[in-house]
N, C-alpha and C positions, 0 to 999 in steps of 0.2 A: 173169371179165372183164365179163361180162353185167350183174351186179349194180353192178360198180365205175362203169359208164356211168351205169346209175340211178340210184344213189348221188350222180353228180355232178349228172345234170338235176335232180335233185331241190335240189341247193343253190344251183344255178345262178337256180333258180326263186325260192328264197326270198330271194336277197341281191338278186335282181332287185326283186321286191317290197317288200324294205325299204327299196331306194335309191328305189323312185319314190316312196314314200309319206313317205321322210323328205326329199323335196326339194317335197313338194308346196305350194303357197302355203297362208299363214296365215288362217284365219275371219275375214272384214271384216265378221262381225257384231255383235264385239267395241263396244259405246259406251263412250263417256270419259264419266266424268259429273261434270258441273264443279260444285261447289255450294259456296255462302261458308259457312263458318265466323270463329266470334269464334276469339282469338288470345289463349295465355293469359300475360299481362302479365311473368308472374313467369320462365318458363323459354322462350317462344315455342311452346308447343305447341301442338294444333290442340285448340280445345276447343269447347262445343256449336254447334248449327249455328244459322247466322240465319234467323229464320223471321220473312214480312214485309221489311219495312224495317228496318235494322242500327241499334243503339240508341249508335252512338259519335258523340263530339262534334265529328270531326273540326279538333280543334283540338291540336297539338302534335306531339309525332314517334313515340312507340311505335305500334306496328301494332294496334291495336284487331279489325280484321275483313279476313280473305283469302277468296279463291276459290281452292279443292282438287280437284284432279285427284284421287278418291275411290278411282279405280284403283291409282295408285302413293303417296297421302297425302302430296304434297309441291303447295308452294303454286304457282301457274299463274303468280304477277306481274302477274296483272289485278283488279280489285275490290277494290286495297286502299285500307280508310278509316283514318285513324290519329286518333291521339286517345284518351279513355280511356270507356268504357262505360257509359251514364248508364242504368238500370234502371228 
């Protein structure tokens, strides 16, 4: 009977422990890191990144250049130039 108690403090202890530490708040050290990439014409995919000033003419409607959330790779909906990429 003696053992059967310890047996339970003992899980009592660990389920304890896992519930505090699986409820505890997430690292807000976490950065998002926003950075533009060019846009690649043919399938919309995220292609090299812009370094300096973005080389589109901003004249027309394909999406030339986005700014990407690097974390999740999907585009923010800000910094976008459209037009086609003059090199």
């Amino acid at each position: 009977m003696k053992s059967l108690r310890i047996t339970l403090g003992v899980a009592a202890i660990a389920i304890g422990s896992f519930a505090a530490f699986s409820f505890a708040p997430a690292s807000s050290n976490a950065k998002v890191a926003l950075l533009e990439f060019y846009v690649n014409p043919v399938d919309g995919s995220r292609g090299p990144q812009v370094t300096g000033t973005n080389d589109c003419s901003n004249v027309g409607t394909p999406i030339c250049s986005a700014e990407y959330d690097t974390s999740t790779n999907m585009q923010t909906g800000n910094k976008i130039h459209k037009g086609v990429r003059q090199p």
